[in-house]
N, C-alpha and C positions, 0 to 999 in steps of 0.2 A: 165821472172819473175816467181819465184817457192810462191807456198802458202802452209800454213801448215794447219792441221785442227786437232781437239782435241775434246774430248766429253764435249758436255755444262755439263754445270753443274749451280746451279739457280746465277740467274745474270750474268753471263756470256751467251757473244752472238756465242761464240761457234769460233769466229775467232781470229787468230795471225795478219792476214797480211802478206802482202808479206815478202821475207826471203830470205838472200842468199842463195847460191850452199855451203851448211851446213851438207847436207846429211841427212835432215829430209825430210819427208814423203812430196810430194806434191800434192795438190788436187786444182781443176778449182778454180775462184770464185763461192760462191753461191747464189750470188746476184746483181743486175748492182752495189749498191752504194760499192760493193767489187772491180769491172769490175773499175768502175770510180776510187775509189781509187789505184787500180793497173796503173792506166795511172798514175795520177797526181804523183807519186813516182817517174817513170820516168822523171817526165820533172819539178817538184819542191819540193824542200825540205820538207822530211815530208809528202806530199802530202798535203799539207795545206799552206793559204795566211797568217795565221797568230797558234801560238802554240796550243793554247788550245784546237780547232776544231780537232787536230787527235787523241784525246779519248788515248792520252799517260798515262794517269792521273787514266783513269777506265778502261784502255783495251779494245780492239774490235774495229769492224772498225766504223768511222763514217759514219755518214747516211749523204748520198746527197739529198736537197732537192731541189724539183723541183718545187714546188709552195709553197704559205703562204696564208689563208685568217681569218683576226679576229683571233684567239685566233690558229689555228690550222696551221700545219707542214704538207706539203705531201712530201713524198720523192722518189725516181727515179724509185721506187719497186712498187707507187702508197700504199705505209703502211702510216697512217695520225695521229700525233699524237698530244696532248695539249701540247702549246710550253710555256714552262714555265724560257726560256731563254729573249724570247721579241729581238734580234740581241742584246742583253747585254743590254739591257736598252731601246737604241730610239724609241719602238717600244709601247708606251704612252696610244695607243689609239687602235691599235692592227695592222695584216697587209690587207694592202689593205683599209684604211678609204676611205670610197667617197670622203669626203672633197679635204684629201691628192693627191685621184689621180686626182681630177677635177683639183687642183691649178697643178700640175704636168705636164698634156695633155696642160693645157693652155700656160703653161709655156715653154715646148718643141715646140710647135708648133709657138713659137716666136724666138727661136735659143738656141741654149744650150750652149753658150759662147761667150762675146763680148772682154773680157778682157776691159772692160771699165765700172764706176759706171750705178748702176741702182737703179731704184725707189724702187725697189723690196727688196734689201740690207740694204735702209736707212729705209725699214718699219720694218724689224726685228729687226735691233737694235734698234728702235725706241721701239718695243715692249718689248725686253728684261730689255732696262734702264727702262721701266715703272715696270716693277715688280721688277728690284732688287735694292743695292743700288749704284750700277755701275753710275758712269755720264759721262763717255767716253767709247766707245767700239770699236775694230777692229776686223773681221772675219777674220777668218784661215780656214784651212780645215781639219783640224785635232784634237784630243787632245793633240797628242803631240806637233805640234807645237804650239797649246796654251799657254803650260808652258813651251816648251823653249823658246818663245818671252816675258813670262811675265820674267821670270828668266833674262832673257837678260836685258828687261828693270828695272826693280830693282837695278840689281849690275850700269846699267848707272845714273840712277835718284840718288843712295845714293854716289855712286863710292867710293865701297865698292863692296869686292870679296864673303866671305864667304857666303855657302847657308847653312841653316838645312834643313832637312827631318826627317819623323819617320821609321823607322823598319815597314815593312808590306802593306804602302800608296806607291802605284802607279801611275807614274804622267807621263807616256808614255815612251818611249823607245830613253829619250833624259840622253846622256851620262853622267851627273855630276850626274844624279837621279837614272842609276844604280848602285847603291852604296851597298855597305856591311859594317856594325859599323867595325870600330878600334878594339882594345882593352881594351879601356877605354872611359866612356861617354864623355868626352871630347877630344878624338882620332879622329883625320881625319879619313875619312873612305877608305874604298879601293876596287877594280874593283869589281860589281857585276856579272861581265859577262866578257867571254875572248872575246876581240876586242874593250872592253875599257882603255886607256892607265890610267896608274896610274895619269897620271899628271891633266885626267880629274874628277875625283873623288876627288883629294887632297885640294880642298877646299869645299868641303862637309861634314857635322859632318850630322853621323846618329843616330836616339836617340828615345828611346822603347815611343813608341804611349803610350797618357794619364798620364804621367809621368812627373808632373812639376818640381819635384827637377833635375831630369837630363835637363829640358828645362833651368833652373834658375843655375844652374852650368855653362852650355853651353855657356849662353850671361855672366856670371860674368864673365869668363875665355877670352870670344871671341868678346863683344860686341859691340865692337867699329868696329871688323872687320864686322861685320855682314850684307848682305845686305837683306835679307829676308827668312824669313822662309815660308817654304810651307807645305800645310796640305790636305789630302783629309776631304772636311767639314764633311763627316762623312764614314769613310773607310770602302771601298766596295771588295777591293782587294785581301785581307784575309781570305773574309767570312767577314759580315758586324761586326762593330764591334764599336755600336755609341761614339763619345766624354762623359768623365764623364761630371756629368752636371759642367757647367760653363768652363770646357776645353777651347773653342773657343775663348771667349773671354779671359780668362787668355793668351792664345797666342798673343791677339791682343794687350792686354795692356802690355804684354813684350816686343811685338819690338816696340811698341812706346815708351817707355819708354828710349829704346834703341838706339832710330831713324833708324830702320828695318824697313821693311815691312812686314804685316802680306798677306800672298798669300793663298785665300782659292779656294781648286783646286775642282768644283761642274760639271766636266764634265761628272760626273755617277748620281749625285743626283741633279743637277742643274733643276728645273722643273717635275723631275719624283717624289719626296717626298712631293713635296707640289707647288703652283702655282710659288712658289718663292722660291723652293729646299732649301734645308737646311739651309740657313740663315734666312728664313721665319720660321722655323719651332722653328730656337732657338736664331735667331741672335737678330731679332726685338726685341723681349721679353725681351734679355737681356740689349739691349739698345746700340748694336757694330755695325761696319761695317769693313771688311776687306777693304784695300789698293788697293789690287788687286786681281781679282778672273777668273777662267776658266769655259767656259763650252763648252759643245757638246753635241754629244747624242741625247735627245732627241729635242733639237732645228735646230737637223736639219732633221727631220722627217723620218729618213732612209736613209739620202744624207747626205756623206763626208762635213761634215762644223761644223764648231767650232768657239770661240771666247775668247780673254782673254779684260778684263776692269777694270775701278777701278776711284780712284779720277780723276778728270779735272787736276790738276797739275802735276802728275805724267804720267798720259798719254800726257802730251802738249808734253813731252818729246824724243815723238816717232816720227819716219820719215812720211812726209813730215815739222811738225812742228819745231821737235829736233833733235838732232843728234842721237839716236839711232835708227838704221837700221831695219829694217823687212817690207819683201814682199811676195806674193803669188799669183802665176799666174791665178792660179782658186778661189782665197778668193771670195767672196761671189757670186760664180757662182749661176746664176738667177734660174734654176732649183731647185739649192739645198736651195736655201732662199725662194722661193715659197712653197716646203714640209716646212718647218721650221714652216714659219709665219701661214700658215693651220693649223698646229700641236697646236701652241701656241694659238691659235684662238680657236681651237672645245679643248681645255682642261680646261673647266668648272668645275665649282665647281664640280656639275653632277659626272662626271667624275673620278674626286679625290674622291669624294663618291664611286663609284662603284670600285676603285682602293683597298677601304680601306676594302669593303666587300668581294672582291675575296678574298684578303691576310687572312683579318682576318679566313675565314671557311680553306679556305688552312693550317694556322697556328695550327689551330685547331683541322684540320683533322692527322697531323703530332702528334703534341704532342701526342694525345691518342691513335693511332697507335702503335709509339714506346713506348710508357711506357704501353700496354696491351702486347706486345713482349720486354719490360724489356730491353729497348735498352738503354743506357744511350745517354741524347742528353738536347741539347741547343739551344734554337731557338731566334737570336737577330735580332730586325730590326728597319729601321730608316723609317717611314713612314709605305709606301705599298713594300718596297725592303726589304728582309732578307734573311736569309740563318740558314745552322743549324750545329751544330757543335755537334759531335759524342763526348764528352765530358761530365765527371761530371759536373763541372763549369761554369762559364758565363766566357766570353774573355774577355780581355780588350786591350792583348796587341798581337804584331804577335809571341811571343815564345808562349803564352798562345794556341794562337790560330794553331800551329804546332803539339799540342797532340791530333788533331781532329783523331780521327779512320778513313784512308782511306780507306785501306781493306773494311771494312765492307761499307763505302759509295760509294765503288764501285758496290758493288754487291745490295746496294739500287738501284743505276741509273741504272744499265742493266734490274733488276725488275720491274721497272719502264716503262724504255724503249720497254718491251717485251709487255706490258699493254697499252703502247699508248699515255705514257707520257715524256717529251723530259726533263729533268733537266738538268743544265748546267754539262760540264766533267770534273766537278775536286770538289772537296772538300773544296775550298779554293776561291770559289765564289758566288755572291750573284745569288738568284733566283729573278725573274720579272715575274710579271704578268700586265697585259693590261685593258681597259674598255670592251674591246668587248667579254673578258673570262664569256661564258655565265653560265646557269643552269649547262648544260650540259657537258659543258667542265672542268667544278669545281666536278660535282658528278662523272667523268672519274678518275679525280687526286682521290679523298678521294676512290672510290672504288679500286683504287688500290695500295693506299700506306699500308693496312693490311698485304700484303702477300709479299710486297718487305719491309716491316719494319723486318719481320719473316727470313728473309734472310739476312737482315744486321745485323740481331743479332746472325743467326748461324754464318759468319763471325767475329764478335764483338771479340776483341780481339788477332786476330790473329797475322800471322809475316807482319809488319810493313816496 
């Protein structure tokens, strides 16, 4: 394996990565998490379990980490930084809570899989139907199979094919959902990805987030075929980018209207925005409930587990009760439901409190930053989750939110990163911050986003 090397320059961490027999220069690594990423090339794609972690997005290699606690990142090099990714969200309360690892030790040291119900499974769901307004639930282990079992069950319950989705919401890496719009708002859409067959996207309509005359065109044209639309309750995928006010609900009373199902997908914001994730935050108010909804994340405290639910009638409709099918070997494997109910348990008001005061000085420490270095920027958020968008404008929809200046928020995060702060790697996703983000972990971030603001804005503008 040949490596290249080049002269940093700010925000850049000074590496390529490995490289073919290209006939450029090669140089050792300069670091284990270079050493680690040279193995994992070899032996997996990318050298990553999942895309976004190989820093494609803002170049350089990524950093391996070797421990987590509370608020902070150590990595293989022993360099410790303020983790302002949270593992994408689950991480509520920050890493390492005592709670989490006491319910955790207790829980392994009872077995870490029966394949058979536990007490343990029926406390979580127990806890989640108390906060949302779910009345049936099933655990998965995943988010995506979240929303391929709720999608499944929808099209069986109405028996009706068609699905919407929006332009921009991400509902996991299940095939009708990778989609790309048609050529007209009412156009079937087509593969978003090669190794999706056309046939599984052709009854998917995609259709620009926040935008009710293409949603009201959609069901005139398609209504009857329609078995459910899916939403992220407040899309995180993009760069966050909340519903206009009343959005959610205007979905809801269109597939009712319709006899659809309105599917609201809260596997990023389900309990991370409010005690009762985003339909707490606008659903109750408004006086709605979705059909059927997803979560993950943060209910399962850092362990692989998910859940999709909804009405009692609609779910009667699932296997063991009805004919539609879904299973999972490890669904509410007892470890992962013990982090869970911990998590759900120490996330107090308390908490959501201190949730709202990290973000807000974070939020604050950004704005005046970039606008004392003249950077144009957008900072939108749905709770304590946001992001910022290199941008005159506010977003609304995912073209809107595609004119974000990368360039230059690459060269934020490497500025960042060289300061000791970790932001997610790409431009196009939310930041998270935790309870345990102390004093001192909040004055690391504001002391150093001055002089990586100053570098995004010598970048600002450039080639794209």
């Amino acid at each position: 394996m040949l490596w290249a090397s080049r002269t940093k320059t700010d925000g850049d961490d000074g590496s390529l990565g490995p490289i073919g027999d290209n006939g450029a220069v090669s140089a050792l690594p300069t670091s284990t998490s270079e050493a680690f990423f040279a193995r994992a090339r070899e032996v997996t794609p990318g050298g990553v379990n999942s895309p976004v972690r190989a820093f494609n997005a803002v170049g350089g290699t990524p950093r391996f980490i070797r421990s987590a606690a509370g608020p902070w990142l150590t990595d293989v090099d022993g360099n410790e930084y303020v983790d302002l990714i949270c593992s994408w969200g689950p991480m509520l309360l920050g890493h390492g809570h005592p709670a989490v690892i006491e319910a955790v030790q207790a829980a392994v040291s009872r077995g870490t899989s029966y394949g058979t119900p536990t007490e343990g499974e029926v406390a979580l769901v127990e806890a989640i139907v108390a906060r949302t307004p779910v009345e049936r639930l099933r655990l998965v282990s995943s988010g995506t199979e979240a929303t391929m079992s709720a999608i499944r069950l929808a099209r069986g319950f109405t028996g009706r094919d068609v699905v919407v989705k929006f332009a921009g919401c991400y509902h996991g890496h299940v095939d009708s959902l990778l989609a790309a719009a048609g050529s007209g708002l009412t156009t079937f859409s087509i593969p978003g990805t090669p190794g999706v067959p056309a046939s599984s996207t052709a009854l998917t309509l995609v259709l620009p987030y926040n935008d009710r005359e293409a949603v009201a065109a959609a069901f005139a044209e398609h209504g009857d075929r329609i078995a459910c639309l899916i939403t992220e309750a407040a899309p995180g995928n993009m760069g966050v980018v909340p519903p206009a006010p009343g959005f959610n609900r205007f979905l809801a009373e269109t597939c009712r209207a319709h006899g659809a199902l309105f599917v609201s997908d809260e596997v990023m914001t389900g309990f991370r925005v409010s005690a009762a994730g985003q339909w707490g935050t606008d659903g109750a108010v408004e006086g709605w409930a979705p059909d059927l909804m997803t979560f993950g994340k943060v209910m399962g405290g850092g362990f692989p587990a998910a859940a999709f639910g909804g009405r009692a009638d609609v779910m009667a409709h699932l296997a063991p009760e009805g004919p539609v099918y879904q299973a999972g070997t490890l669904a509410g494997n007892p470890v992962a439901t013990a982090a869970g109910l911990a998590t759900l348990t120490a996330a107090t008001d308390e908490v959501y409190a201190r949730l709202d005061v990290v973000a807000d000085a974070v939020r604050a420490g950004i704005a005046a930053s970039f606008t004392a270095a003249g950077l144009p920027h957008v900072i939108q958020s749905t709770g304590s989750m946001f992001s910022v968008f290199l941008t005159e404008d506010p977003v609304t929809s995912f073209a809107q939110a595609q004119g974000t200046d990368v360039p230059a928020y690459a060269a934020l995060f490497h500025a960042m990163l060289d300061q000791g702060v970790h932001l997610p790697p790409s431009a196009f996703e939310a930041w998270f911050v935790s309870s345990s983000h102390d004093d001192r972990a909040v004055q690391q971030v504001l002391d150093a986003l001055p002089s990586a603001a100053r570098a995004a804005a010598a970048s600002h503008g450039g080639d794209r």
